[in-house]
C-alpha positions, 0 to 999 in steps of 0.5 A: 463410293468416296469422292477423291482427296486432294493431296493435303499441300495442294493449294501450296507452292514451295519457295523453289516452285514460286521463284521457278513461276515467277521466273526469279531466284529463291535468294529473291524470294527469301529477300523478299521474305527478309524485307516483308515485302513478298507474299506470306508464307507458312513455315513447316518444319524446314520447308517454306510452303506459299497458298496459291491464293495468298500469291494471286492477291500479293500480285494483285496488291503489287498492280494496284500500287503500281496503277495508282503510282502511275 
């Protein structure tokens, strides 16, 4: 018996599913995209796709900079 296979994207969000989660507009995301101040992201024809584990550690960057600022 085969294992099942997770869809391939899985472990991706796309722009509009990362600003519905972080509860901000897509213009905040692309202005972040713009300013390189955002979490990185791979582009695939059109659509923007972000790894689920590259926006946990962006978060974790950004509460770092803010314990230290503090």
């Amino acid at each position: 018996m085969n294992a099942p296979v997770a869809p391939l994207l899985s472990d991706y969000i796309t722009r509009e599913q990362l600003a519905q989660e972080l509860k901000v507009t897509t213009r905040t995301i692309d202005k972040w995209g713009v300013q390189r101040t955002g979490p990185k992201k791979i582009k695939i024809g059109a659509r923007c796709y972000y790894s689920r584990q590259g926006v946990l550690a962006w978060m974790s960057s950004l509460s770092e900079a803010q314990q230290a600022a503090a």
